[in-house]
N, C-alpha and C positions, 0 to 999 in steps of 0.2 A: 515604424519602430526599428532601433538599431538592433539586429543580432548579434549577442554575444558569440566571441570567439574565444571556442573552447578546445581543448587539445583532448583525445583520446586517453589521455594518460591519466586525464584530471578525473575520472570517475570508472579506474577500474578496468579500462577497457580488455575485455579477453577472448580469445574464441574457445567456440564449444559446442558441444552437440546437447541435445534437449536428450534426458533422461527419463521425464515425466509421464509415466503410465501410469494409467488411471486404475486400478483394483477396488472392484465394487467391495467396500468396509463403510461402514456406519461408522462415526466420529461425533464421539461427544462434544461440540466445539469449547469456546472460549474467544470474547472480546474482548469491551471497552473498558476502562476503568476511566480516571478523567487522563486527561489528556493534553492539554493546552500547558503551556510552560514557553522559556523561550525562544523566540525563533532560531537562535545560532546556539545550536553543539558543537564544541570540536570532539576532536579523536580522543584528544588527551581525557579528556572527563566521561570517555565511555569506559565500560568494565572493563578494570585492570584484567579480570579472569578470560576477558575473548579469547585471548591466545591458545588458551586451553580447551573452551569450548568450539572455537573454529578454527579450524586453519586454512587460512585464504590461500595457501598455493594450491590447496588439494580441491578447494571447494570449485564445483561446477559453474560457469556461467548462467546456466540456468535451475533456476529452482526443483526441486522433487517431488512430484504431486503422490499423495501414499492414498487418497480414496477418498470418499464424498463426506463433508461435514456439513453441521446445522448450519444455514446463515444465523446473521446476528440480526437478532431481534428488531434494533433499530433500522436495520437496510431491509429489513421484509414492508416494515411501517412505511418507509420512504418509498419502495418500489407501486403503493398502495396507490398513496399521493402525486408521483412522478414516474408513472408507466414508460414515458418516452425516454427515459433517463435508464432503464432497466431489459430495454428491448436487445436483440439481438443484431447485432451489425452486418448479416448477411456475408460475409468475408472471413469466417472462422479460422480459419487453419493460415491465415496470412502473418506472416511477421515481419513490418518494417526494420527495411535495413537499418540499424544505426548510425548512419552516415554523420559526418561535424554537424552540418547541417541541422540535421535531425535532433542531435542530440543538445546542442544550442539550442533551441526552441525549447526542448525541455528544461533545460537549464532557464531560460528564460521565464517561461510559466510556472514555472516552479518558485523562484524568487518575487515574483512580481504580487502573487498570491499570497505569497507569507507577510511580504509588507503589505497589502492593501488589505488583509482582516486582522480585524484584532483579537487575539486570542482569550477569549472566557468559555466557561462549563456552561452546557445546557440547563444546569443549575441557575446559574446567575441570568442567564438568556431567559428562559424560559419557565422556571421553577419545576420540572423535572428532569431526574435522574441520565435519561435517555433520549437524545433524540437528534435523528441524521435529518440535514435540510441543507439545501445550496444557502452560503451563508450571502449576507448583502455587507453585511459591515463588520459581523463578530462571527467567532463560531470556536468548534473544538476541533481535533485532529481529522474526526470522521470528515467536518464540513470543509476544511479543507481538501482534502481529499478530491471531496465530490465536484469542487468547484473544479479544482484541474482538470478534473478527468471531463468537465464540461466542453473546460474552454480549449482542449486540443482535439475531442471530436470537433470542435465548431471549425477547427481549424485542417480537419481532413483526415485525420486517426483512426482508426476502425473502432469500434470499441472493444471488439477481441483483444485489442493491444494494451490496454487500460481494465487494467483490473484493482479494483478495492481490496485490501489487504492486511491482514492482524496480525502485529508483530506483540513480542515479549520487547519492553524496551530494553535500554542500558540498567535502571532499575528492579526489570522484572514485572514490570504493569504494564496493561496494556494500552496499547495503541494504536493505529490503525495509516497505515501510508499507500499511496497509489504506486503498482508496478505498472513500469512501462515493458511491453512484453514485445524484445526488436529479435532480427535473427542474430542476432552479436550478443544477447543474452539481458539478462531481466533487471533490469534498472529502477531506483526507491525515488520517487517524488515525496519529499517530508517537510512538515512543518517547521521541524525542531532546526531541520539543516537547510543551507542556502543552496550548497551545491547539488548537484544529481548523481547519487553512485548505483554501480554494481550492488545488486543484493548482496555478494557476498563480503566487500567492503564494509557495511554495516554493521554497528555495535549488536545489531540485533536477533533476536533466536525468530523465527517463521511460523507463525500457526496457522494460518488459514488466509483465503484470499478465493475473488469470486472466479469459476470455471470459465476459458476464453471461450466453449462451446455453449454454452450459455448463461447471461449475465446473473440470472436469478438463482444459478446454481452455486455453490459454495465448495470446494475443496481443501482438505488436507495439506500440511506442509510439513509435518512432524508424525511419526510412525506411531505415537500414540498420547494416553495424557498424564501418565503415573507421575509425571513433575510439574504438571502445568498447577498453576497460580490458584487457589481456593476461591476468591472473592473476587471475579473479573466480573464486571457488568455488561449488561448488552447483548445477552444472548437468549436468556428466560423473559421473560411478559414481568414486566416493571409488578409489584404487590401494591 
């Protein structure tokens, strides 16, 4: 398979030093809602307000961990089912360089994934509300996700570097995308988008995402929840 040739410039590239200290706090989390929509966003049709909410010259290459949150409901279920998928990579504290190389691949598996599932709700899959699974032919945000993060450990990744992730979208609802977690700083594998950027490039606000010290742990990305979303699914035991 041909590697794309991709330029550093094409997804944000910055240096930076990792910020990220853990402070034991309890965190009411916040997930899913649905999530499936089209594969290609541009910039132009994210929130006019970013600018306000973020400023990319200021923002960090690497994301801010503020202390431990709940996993999400559906990836406790999944980790239940897919033990081997939830283990720990032995390689914690490593972070691939983001080399072109490197980052082509991701840019590759990243694109390749969003055309070869078709995007439907665990609703229409499944007939309930919630549910994370490697998808084979459909799936939602979460199952893309998981599939990436499959098929670049298959490919030699650690999985400290691959971490599952809940963003606020451009709308405000939730979603859920793979960071790639390189020493050059933390990069969104998404459904919605074809290319691979910078976290901080992204239309989107950061809630939570899984601990690179261990996969089953879940952390913090925002210092608390007095704004977060009322109705996000995904985190409480389905009624």
């Amino acid at each position: 398979m041909k590697i794309l040739q991709v330029k550093f410039g094409d997804f944000g590239y910055a240096d930076g030093v990792d910020a990220g200290l853990v402070m034991l706090r309890l965190y009411v989390a916040v997930a899913l809602a649905a999530c499936v929509g089209p594969s290609l966003v541009s910039e132009a049709a994210a929130d006019p307000n970013r600018q306000s909410k973020v400023a990319f010259a200021s923002t960090p290459a690497f994301m801010r961990v503020f202390g431990l949150s709940q996993a999400p409901y559906g990836f406790v279920r999944f980790c239940e089912t897919n033990s081997d998928q939830c283990a720990p990579s032995g390689s914690e504290d490593a972070r691939i360089d983001a080399t072109p190389e490197r980052l082509s691949e991701l840019d590759n598996v990243n694109r390749y994934v969003n055309r070869a599932i078709k995007p439907l709700t665990d609703l229409e899959l499944y007939g309930v509300n919630e549910l994370w699974t490697l998808p084979r032919e459909a799936g939602d945000c979460e199952d893309y996700a998981l599939l990436k993060r499959k098929v670049l450990i298959s490919r030699g990744w650690p999985a400290s570097s691959l971490l599952m992730t809940v963003v606020r979208d451009e709308r405000g609802e939730g979603h859920a995308v793979l960071t790639a977690r390189t020493a050059q700083g933390d990069f969104v594998l998404d459904n919605k988008v074809e290319g691979v950027k910078l976290w901080s490039r992204t239309p989107y606000q950061f809630v939570m995402r899984q601990s690179y010290l261990n996969p089953k742990v879940w952390v913090a990305l925002e210092a608390g929840d007095a704004v977060r979303p009322d109705a996000l699914a995904g985190v409480e035991r389905p009624h």
